[in-house]
Backbone bond lengths (Angstrom), bond angles and torsions (degrees), N, CA, C in turn:
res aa  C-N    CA-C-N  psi(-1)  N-CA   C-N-CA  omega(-1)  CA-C   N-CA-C  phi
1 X - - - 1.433 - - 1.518 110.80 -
2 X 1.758 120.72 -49.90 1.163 119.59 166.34 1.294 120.04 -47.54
3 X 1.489 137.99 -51.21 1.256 122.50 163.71 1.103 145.90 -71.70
4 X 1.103 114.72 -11.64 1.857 142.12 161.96 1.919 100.63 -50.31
5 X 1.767 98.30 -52.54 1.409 106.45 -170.26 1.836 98.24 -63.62
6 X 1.332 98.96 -42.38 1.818 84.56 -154.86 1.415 101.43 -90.86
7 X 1.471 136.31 1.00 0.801 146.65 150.57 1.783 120.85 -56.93
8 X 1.414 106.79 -13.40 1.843 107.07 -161.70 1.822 60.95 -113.67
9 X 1.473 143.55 -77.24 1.267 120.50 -131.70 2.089 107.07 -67.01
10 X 1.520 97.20 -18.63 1.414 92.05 -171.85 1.727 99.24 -65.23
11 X 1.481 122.97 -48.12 1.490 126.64 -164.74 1.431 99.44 -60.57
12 X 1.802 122.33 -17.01 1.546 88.50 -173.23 1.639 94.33 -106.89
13 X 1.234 136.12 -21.27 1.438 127.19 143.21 1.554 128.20 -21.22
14 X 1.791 109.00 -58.97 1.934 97.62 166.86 1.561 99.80 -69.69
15 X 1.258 127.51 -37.10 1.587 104.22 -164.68 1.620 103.98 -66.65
16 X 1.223 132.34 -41.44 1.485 136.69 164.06 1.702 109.37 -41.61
17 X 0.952 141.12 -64.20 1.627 158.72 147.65 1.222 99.55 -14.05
18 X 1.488 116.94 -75.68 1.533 122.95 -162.16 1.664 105.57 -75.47
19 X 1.074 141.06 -34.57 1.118 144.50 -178.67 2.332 109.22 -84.35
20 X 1.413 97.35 -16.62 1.625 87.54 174.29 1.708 107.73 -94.15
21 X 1.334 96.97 -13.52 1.839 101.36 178.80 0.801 126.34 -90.74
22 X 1.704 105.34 -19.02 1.645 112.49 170.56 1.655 135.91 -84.29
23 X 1.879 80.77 -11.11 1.465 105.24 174.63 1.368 103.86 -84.68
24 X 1.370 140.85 -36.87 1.337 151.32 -165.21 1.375 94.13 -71.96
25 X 1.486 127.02 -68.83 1.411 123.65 175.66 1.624 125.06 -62.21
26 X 1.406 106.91 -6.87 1.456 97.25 164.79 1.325 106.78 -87.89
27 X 1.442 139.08 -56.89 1.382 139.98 147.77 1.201 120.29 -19.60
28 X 1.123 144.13 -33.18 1.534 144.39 -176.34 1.637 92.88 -101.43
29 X 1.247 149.92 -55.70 1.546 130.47 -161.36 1.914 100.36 -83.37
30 X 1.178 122.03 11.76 1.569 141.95 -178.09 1.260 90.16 -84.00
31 X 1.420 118.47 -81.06 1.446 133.92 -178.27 1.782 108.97 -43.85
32 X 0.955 106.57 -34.02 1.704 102.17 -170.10 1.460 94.73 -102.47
33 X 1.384 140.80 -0.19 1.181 104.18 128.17 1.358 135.27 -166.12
34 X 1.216 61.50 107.01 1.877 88.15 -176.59 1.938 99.92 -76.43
35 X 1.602 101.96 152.98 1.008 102.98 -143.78 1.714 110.70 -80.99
36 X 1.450 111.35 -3.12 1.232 108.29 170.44 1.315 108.88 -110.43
37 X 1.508 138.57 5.22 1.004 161.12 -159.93 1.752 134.69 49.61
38 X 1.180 136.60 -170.02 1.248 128.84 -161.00 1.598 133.56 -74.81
39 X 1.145 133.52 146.25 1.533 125.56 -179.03 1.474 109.03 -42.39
40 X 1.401 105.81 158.54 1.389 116.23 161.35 1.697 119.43 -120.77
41 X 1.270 131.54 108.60 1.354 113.39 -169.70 1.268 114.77 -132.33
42 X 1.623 125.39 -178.38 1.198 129.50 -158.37 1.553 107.96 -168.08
43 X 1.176 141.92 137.63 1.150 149.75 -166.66 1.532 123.13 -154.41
44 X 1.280 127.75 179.42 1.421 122.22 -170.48 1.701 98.06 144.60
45 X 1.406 108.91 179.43 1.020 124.00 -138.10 2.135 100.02 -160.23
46 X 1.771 112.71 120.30 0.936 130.77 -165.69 1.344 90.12 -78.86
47 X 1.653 109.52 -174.39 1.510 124.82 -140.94 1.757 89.75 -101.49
48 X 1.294 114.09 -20.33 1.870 124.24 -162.95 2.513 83.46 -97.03
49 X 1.223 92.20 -29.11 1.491 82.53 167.52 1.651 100.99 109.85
50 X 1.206 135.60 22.27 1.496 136.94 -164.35 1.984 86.19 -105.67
51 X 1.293 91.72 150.68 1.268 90.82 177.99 1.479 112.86 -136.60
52 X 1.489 100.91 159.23 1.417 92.89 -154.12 2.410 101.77 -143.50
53 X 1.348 102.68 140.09 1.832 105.21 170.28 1.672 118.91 -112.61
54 X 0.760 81.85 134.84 1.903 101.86 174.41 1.503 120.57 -95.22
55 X 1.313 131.23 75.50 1.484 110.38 -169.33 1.601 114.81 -95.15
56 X 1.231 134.69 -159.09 1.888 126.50 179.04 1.552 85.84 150.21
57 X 1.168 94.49 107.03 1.672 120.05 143.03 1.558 116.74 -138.67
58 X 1.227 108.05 168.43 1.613 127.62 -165.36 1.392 91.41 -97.03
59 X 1.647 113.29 132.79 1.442 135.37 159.33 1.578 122.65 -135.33
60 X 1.169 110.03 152.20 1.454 114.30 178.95 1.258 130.18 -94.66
61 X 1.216 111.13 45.45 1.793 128.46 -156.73 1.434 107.12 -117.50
62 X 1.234 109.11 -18.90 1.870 119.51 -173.36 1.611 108.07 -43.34
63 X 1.387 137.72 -174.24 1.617 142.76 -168.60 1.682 77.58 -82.93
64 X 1.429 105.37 161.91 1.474 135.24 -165.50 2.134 98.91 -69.11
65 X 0.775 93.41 -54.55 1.472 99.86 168.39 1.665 137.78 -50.46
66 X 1.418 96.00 -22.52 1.366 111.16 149.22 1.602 126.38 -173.25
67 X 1.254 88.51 71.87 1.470 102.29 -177.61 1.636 136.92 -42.11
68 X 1.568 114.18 -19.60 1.143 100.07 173.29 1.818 112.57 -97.09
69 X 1.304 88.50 134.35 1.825 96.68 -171.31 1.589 106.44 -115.82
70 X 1.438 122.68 167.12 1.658 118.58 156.45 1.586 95.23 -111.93
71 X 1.040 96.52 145.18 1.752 110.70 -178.26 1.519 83.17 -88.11
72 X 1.668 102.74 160.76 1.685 107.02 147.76 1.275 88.18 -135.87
73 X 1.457 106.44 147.34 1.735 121.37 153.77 1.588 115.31 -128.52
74 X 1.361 96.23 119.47 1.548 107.67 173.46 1.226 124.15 -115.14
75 X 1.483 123.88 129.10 1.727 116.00 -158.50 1.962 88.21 -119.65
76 X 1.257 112.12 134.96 1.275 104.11 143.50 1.329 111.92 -113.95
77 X 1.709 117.04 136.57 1.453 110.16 158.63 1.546 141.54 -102.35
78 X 1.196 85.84 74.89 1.888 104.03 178.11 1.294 122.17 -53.68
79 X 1.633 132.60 31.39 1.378 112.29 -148.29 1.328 119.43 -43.85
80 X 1.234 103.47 55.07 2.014 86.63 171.79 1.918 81.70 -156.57
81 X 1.818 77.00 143.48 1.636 95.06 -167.18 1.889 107.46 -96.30
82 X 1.320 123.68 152.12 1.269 131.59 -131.48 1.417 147.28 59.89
83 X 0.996 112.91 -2.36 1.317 117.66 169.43 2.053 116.59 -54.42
84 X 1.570 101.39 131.27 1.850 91.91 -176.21 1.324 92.48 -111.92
85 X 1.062 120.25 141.16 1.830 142.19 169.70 1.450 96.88 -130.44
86 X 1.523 99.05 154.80 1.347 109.44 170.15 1.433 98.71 -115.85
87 X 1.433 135.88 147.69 1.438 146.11 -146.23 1.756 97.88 -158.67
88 X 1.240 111.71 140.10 1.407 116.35 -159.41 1.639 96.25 -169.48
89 X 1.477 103.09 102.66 1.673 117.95 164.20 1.388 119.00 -66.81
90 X 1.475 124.08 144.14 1.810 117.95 160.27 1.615 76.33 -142.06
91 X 1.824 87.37 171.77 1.085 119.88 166.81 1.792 103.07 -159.26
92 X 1.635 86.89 132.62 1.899 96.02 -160.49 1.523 111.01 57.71
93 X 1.151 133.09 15.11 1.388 125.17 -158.04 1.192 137.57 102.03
94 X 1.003 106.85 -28.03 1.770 116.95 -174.79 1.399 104.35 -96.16
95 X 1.328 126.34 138.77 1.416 141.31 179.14 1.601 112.49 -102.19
96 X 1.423 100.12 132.49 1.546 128.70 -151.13 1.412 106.39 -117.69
97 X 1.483 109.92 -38.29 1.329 110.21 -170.73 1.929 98.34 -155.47
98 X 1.846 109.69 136.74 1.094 138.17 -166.25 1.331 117.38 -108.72
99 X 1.089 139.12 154.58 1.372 120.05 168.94 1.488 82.55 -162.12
100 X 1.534 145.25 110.10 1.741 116.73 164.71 1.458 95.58 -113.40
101 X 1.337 137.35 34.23 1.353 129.17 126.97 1.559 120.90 -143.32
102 X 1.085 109.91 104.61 1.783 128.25 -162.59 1.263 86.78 -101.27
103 X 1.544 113.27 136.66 2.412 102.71 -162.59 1.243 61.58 -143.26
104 X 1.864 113.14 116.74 1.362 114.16 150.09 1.221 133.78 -61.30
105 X 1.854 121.27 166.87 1.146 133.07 137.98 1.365 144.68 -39.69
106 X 1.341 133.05 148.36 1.609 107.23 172.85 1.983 101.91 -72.43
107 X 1.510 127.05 14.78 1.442 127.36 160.71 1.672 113.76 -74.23
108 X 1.752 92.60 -52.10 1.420 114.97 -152.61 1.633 142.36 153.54
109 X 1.364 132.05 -105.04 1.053 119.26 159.88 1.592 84.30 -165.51
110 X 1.851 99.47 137.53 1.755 102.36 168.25 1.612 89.94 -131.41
111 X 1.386 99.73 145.03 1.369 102.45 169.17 1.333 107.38 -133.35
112 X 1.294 144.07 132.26 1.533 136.56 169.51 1.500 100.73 -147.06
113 X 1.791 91.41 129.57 1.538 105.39 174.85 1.664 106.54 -164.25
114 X 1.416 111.09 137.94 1.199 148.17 -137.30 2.059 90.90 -79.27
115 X 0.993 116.74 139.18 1.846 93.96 150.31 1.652 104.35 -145.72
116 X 1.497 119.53 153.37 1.698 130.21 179.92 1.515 95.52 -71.49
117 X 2.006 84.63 129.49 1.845 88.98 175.38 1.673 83.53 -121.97
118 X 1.647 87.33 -170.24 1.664 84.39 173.92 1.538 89.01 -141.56
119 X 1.326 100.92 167.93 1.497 128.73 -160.22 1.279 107.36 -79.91
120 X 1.389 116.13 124.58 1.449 116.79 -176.96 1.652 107.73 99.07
121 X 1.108 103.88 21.27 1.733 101.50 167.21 1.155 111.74 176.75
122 X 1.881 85.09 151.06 1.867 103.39 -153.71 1.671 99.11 -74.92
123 X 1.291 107.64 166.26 1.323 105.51 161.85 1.698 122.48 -146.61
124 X 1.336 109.69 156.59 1.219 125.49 -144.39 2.065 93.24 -104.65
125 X 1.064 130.71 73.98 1.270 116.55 -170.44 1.925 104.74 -98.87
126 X 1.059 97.17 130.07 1.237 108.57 -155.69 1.848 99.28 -120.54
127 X 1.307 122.47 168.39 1.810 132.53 179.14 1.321 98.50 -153.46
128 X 1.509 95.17 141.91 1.737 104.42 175.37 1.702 84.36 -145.42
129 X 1.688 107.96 125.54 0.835 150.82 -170.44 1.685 135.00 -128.79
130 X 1.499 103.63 109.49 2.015 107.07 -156.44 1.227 101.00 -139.57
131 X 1.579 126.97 120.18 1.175 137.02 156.27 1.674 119.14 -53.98
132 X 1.133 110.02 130.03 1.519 101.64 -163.61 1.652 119.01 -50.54
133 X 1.382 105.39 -36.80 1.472 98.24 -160.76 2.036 91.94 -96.41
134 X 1.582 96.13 31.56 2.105 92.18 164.89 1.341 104.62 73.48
135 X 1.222 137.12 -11.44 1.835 149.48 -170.95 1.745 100.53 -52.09
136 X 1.528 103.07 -47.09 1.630 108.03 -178.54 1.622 114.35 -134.97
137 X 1.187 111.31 157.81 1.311 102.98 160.02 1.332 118.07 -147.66
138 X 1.239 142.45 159.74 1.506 134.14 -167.82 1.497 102.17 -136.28
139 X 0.976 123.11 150.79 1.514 133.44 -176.23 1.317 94.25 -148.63
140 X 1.501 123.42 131.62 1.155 114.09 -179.97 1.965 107.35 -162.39
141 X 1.375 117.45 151.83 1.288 97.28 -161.86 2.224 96.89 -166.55
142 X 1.620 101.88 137.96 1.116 97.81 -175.09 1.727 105.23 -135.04
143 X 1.267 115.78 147.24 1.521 102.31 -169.32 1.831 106.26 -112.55
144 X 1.111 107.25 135.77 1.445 115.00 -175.48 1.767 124.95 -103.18
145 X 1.477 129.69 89.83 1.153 140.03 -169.50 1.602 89.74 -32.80
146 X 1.462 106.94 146.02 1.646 99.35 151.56 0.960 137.89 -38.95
147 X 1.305 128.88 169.60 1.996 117.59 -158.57 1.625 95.91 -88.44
148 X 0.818 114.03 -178.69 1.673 114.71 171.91 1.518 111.15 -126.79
149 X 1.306 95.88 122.63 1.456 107.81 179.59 1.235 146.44 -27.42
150 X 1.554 101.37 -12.93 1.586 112.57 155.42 1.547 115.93 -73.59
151 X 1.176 120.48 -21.67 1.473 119.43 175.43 1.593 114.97 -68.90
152 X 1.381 111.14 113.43 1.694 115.58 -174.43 1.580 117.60 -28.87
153 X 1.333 133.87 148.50 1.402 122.50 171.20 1.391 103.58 -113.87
């Protein structure tokens, strides 16, 4: 009877085991690949000590006309609310998105906005980032392999 018993709790222990690992690896090979593939990011921290992330990956969500875009997301975390920065997106150089007074949160500052790339080339999406009164500044920049051809065009 004793082994009958510990024999039923061990089988539902591997089935518990085998069924949480199989969920983990279906969830984890999901993430790797997604169809335009994974973020690229970068982070760090100004000279007054505020710290700040840069993210940019490629998605296929852009207006119908040219759907493949690179997102950028740039977080500063200022926890203290009012602060004005001016915040200014490129990609390869060219600027996509403006902001010359970004008035934080008592979080910080999030900015995310989409821009049209084209297929077959990497891109260089870059943030330049300035507290108004010059106190900080952030420069920050992540480079994105071309999209991969599973990502919709």
């Amino acid at each position: 009877m004793r082994t009958r018993v510990s024999a039923v709790v061990l089988t539902g222990v591997a089935a518990l085991l085998t069924t949480t690992a199989l969920t983990g690896i279906g969830s984890a090979a999901q993430a790797k690949d997604r169809p335009c593939g994974r973020p690229v990011s970068t982070s760090g921290t100004t000279a007054l000590g505020t710290t700040w992330t840069l993210k940019s990956m490629y998605d296929d969500d852009g207006p119908a006309a040219h759907p493949l875009v690179a997102g950028e997301e740039f977080e500063i975390n200022t926890q203290v609310a009012g602060q004005h920065w001016a915040v200014t997106f490129s990609d390869n150089g060219t600027i996509f998105f403006n902001n010359p007074d970004d008035v934080s949160t008592p979080t910080g500052i999030r900015e995310v906005h989409p821009n049209p790339v084209n297929r077959g080339q990497s891109n260089h999406m870059a943030v330049h980032a300035v507290r108004s009164d010059g106190a900080e500044v952030i420069d920050a920049a992540v480079d994105l392999a071309p999209p991969p051809p599973r990502c919709a065009a």
